[in-house]
Wavefront OBJ file of the C-alpha trace (Angstrom):
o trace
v 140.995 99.633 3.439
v 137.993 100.062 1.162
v 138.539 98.558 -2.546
v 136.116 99.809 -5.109
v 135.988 98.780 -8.849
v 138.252 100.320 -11.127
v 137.576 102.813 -13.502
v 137.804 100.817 -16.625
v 134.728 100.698 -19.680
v 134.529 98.051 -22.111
v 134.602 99.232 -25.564
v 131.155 100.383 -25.564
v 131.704 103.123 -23.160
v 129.556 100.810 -20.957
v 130.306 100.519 -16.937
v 131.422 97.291 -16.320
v 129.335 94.513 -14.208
v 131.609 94.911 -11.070
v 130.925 98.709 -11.258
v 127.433 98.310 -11.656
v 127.302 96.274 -8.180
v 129.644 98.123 -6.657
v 126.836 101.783 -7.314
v 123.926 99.733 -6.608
v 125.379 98.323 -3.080
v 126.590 102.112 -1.877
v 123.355 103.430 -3.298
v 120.979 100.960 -1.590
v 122.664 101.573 1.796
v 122.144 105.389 1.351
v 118.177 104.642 0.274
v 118.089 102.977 3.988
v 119.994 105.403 5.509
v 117.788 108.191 4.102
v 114.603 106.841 5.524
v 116.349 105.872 9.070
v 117.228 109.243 9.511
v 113.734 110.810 8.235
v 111.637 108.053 10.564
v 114.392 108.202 13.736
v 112.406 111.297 14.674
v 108.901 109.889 15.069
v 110.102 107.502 16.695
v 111.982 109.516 19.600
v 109.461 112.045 19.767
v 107.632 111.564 23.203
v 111.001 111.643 24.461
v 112.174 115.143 22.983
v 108.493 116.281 23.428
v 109.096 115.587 27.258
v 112.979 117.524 27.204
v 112.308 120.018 25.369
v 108.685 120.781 26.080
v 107.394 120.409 22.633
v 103.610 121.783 22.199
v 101.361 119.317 19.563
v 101.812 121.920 17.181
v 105.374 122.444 17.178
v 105.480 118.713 16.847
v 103.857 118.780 13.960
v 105.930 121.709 12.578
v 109.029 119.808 12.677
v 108.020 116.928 10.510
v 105.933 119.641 8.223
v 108.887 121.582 7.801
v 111.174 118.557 6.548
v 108.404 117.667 3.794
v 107.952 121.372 2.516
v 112.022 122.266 2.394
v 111.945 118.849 0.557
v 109.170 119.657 -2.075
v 110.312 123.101 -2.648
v 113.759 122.150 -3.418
v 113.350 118.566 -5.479
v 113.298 120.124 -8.810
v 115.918 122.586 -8.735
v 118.388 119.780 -7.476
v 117.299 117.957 -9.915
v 118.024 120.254 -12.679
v 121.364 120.089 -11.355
v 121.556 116.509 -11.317
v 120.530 117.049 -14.964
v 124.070 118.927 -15.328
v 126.405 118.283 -12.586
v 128.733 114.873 -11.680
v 125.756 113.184 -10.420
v 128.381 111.292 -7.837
v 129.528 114.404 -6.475
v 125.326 115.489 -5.675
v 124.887 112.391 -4.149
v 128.060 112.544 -2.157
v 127.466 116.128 -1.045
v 123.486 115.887 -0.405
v 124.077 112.510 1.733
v 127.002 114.265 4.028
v 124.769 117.456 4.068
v 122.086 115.482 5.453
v 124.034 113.376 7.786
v 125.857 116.721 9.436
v 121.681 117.404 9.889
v 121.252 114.616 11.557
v 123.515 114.223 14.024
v 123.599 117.620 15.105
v 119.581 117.018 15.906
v 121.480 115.434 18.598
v 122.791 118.450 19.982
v 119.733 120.267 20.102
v 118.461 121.964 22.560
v 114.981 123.928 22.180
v 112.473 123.667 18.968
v 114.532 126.274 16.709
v 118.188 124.341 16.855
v 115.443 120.738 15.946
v 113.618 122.257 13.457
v 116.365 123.743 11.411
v 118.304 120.731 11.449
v 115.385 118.875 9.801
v 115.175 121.623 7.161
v 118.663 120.895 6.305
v 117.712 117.296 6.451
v 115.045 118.277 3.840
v 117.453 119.687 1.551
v 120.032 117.051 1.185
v 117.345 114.040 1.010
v 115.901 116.214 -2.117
v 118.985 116.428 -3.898
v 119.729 112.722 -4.002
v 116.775 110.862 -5.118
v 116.907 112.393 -8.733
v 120.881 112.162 -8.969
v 120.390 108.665 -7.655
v 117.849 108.077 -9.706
v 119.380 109.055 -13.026
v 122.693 107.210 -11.937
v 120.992 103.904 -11.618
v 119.586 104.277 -15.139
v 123.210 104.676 -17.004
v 124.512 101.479 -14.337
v 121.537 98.884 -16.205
v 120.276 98.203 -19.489
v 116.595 99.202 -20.275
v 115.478 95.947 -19.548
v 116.734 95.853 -16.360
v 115.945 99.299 -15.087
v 112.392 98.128 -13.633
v 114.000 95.138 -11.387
v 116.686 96.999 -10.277
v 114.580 99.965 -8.873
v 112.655 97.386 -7.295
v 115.021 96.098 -5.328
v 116.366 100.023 -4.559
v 112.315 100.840 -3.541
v 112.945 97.703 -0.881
v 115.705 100.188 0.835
v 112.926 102.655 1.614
v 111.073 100.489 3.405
v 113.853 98.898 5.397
v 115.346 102.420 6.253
v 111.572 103.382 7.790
v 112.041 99.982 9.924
v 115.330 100.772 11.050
v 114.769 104.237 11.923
v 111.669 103.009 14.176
v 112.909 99.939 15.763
v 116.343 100.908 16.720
v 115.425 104.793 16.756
v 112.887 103.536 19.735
v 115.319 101.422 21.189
v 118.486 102.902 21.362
v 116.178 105.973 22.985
v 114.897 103.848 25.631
v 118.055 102.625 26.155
v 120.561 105.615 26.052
v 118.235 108.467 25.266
v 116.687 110.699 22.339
v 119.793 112.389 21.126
v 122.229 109.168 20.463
v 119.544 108.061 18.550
v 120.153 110.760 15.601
v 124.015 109.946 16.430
v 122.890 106.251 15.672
v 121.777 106.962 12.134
v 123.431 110.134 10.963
v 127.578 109.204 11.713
v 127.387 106.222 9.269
v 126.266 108.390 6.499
v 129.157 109.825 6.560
v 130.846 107.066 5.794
v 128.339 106.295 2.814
v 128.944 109.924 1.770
v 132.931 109.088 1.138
v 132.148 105.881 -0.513
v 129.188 107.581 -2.944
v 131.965 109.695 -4.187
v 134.223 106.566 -5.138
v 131.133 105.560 -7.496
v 132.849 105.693 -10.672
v 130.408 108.015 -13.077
v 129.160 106.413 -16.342
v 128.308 108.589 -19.327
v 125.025 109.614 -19.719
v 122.492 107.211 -21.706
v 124.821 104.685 -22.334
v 122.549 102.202 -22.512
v 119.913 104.283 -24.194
v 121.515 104.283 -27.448
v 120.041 100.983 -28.617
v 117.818 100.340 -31.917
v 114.762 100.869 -30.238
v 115.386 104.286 -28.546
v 115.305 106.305 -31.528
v 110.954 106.348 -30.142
v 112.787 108.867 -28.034
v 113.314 111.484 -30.252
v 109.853 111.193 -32.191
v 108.139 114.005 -30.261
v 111.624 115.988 -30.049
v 114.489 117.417 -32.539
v 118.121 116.898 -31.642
v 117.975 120.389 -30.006
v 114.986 120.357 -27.698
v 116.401 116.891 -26.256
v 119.838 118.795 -25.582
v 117.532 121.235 -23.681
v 115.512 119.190 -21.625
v 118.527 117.747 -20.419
v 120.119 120.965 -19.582
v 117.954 121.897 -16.838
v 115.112 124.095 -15.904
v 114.415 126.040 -19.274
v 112.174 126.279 -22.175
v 112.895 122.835 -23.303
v 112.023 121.773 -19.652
v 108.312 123.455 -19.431
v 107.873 121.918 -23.070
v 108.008 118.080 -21.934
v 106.418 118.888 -18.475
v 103.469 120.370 -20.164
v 103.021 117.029 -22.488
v 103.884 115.139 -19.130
v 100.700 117.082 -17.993
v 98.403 116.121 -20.632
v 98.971 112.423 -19.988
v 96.250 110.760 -18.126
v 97.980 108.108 -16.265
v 100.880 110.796 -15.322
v 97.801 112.675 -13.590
v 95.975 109.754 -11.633
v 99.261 108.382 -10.233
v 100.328 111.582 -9.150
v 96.893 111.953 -7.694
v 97.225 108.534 -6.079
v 100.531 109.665 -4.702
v 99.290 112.972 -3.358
v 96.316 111.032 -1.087
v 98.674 107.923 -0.404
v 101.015 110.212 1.332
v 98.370 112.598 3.102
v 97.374 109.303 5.003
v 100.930 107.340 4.979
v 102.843 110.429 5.889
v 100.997 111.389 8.814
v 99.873 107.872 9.948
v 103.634 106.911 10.086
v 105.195 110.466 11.833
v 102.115 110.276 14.749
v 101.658 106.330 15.103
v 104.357 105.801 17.330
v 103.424 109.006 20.400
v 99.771 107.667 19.561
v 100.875 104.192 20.755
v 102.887 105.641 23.471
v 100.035 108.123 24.745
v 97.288 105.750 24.150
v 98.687 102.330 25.684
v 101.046 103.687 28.124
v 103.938 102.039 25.756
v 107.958 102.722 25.776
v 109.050 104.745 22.723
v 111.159 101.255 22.072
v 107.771 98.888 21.902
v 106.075 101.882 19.924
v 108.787 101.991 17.382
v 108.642 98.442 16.911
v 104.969 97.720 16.249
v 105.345 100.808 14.165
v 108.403 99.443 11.998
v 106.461 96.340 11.270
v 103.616 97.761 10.242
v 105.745 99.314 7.208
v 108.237 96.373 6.551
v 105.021 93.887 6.115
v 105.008 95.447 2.516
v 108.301 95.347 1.643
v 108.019 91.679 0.117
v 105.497 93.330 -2.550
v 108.086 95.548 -3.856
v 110.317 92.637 -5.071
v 107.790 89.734 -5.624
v 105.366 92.307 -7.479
v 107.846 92.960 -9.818
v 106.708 90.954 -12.656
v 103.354 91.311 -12.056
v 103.473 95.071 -12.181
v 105.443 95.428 -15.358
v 102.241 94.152 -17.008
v 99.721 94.781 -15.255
v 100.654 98.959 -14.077
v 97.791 101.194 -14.314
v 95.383 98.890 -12.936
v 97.399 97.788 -10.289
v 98.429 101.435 -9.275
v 94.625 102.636 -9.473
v 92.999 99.404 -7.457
v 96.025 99.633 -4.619
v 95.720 103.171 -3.666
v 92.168 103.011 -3.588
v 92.426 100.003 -1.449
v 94.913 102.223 0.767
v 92.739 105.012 1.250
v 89.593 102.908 1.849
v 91.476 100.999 4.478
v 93.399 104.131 5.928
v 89.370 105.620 6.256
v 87.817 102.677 7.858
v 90.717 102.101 10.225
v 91.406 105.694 11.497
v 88.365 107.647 10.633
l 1 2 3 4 5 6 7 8 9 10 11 12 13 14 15 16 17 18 19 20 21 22 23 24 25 26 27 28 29 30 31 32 33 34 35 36 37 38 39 40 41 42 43 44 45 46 47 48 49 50 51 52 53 54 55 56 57 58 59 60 61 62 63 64 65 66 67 68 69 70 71 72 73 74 75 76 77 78 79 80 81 82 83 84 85 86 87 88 89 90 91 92 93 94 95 96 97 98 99 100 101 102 103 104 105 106 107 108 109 110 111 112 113 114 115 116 117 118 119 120 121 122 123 124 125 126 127 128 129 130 131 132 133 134 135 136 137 138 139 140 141 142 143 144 145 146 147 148 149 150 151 152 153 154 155 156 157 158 159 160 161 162 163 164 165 166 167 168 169 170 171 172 173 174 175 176 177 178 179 180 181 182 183 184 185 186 187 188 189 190 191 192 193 194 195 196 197 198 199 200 201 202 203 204 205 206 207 208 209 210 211 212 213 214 215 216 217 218 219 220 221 222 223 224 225 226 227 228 229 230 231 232 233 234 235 236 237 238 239 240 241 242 243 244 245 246 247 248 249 250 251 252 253 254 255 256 257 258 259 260 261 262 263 264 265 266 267 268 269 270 271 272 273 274 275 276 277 278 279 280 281 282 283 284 285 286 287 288 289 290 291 292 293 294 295 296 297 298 299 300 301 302 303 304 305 306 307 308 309 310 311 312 313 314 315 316 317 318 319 320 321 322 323 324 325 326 327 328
C-alpha cells in the first residue's frame, strides 16, 4: 500500500514539510529514471546494431532524432506547464515516455526503434519544465538553489544507471530486456507523480522582497507571461535576450552538449569496437566516467551561489579544451 502525505496547507496556503519530501523523493526518482532510459540505448547499441543490422548512420539517426523531437517540443510543453495541473504533465509525460521505452523492446527493424525514441523525446520534454516549476512552489527562495542541486545529482545517476546495468543486463539477457529494465518502473513513478499533491502557484514568492519582480512588469503583463506562449511571452524572452550572461551560458551549453552529447551516445560502441570489450564492461567504464562529477553538483553548491558567472565561463572552457585535446 503506498501512503503519501495528505492534502492539508498550513494557514499560509503553504505545502507542508512532509509534502515537500514526499514531491522531491517521487521527482528525484523520475530525474534518474529519465536519464536511464535516454543512456540505456548507447549502451545496448552494438547489440541492436548487430540484430537489426543498423548502418553508422542510422545509428546516429536514432539518438539525433530523440534530441530534435525534444528541442522542438520543450517550449510548447512548457507553456502548458505554465497553465495546466503541473502533476498531471508530469504524470502523463513520464508514463508517455515509459510506454516508449519499453516498447523499444519490442522492436524489430530501425522504423519501430526510432519512433519509439521520438516518443521518448516528447514525454522527457514535457517534464523538466513542469518539474521544474513544481519544485519552486515545494521550497522557499532560499532554498530553491540547494534543492535543485541535489535534483541535478539525479541526472547524473540516471546516465550511470542506464550504462552500467543497460550494458549488463544486455550481456546478460539481451538488448531488448534492457529497455524493459528501465521503462516498467516508470510506470510506477508515473502513478505516484500523480499522488503529488499540487501547491498553488508562487506561494513562496509572495515575500517582502519579491515585489523586484514586478519592477520591469505591470500586474497585467505578469498575468501574461504566465499564461503561455503570447505577447507577454516574446516580451520577457526578448529582455532575456539582451542579457549577457543569459547569452554566454546558453552558448556554453550549446558547445558543452555538442561534445558531451555525442561523446556519451558513441563512447560505449567506440570501447566495444576499439578494445574488443562486452557492451557490459563498455557501459561501465562509460557510467563512471559521468558519475565522477556528480559529487560537484552537491559539494559546489555553496561555492557556486557566489561565485556563478565565473565559475560557469572557466568550467566550460575547461570542458571544451579538455574534450579537444582528448578526442581531437
Amino acid at each position: 500500500m503506498i501512503v503519501t502525505p495528505r492534502s492539508t496547507r498550513n494557514a499560509s496556503g503553504r505545502p507542508s514539510r512532509s509534502q515537500a519530501r514526499f514531491a522531491f523523493i517521487v521527482l528525484f526518482a523520475i530525474n534518474v529514471l529519465n536519464y536511464a532510459d535516454r543512456y540505456v540505448l548507447p549502451a545496448i547499441l552494438p547489440k541492436a546494431q548487430q540484430d537489426l543490422g543498423l548502418t553508422t548512420i542510422e545509428e546516429g539517426l536514432l539518438g539525433s532524432s530523440f534530441l530534435l523531437v525534444y528541442g522542438l517540443t520543450t517550449l510548447p510543453l512548457g507553456a502548458w506547464a505554465d497553465r495546466g495541473v503541473r502533476k498531471n504533465i508530469i504524470s502523463l509525460c513520464v508514463g508517455v515516455w515509459s510506454m516508449a521505452t519499453t516498447l523499444g523492446g519490442f522492436s524489430r527493424n530501425f522504423w519501430q526503434l526510432i519512433s519509439a525514441r521520438t516518443v521518448l523525446g516528447i514525454g522527457e520534454a514535457g517534464y523538466g519544465p513542469a518539474s521544474l516549476s513544481l519544485l519552486g512552489d515545494f521550497f522557499t527562495k532560499a532554498q530553491r538553489g540547494r534543492v535543485l542541486s541535489y535534483w541535478s545529482v539525479g541526472n547524473l545517476v540516471g546516465a550511470a544507471i542506464g550504462f552500467t546495468l543497460g550494458g549488463l543486463v544486455a550481456d546478460a539477457f539481451g538488448w531488448r530486456w534492457a529497455f524493459y529494465m528501465v521503462g516498467i518502473p516508470g510506470l510506477i513513478a508515473a502513478y505516484l507523480a500523480w499522488r503529488i499533491p499540487e501547491p498553488k502557484r508562487g506561494v513562496f514568492d509572495r515575500e517582502p522582497d519579491a515585489v523586484t519582480v514586478a519592477e520591469d512588469y505591470d500586474v497585467k503583463e505578469v498575468e501574461t507571461v504566465h499564461s503561455g506562449i503570447s505577447k507577454g511571452f516574446w516580451t520577457s524572452a526578448k529582455k532575456n535576450l539582451q542579457v549577457p550572461t543569459y547569452l554566454a551560458v546558453i552558448g556554453g551549453l550549446v558547445f558543452s552538449f555538442f561534445t558531451i552529447g555525442g561523446t556519451s551516445f558513441w563512447l560505449p560502441t567506440y570501447l566495444v569496437k576499439t578494445f574488443s570489450l562486452s557492451v557490459g564492461k563498455a557501459g561501465i567504464i562509460t557510467g563512471a566516467v559521468l558519475a565522477w562529477r556528480e559529487p560537484s553538483l552537491v559539494v559546489g553548491w555553496p561555492i557556486m551561489s557566489s561565485f556563478a558567472v565565473p565559475m560557469v565561463a572557466c568550467s566550460y572552457a575547461l570542458l571544451v579544451f579538455s574534450s579537444g585535446r582528448l578526442w581531437f
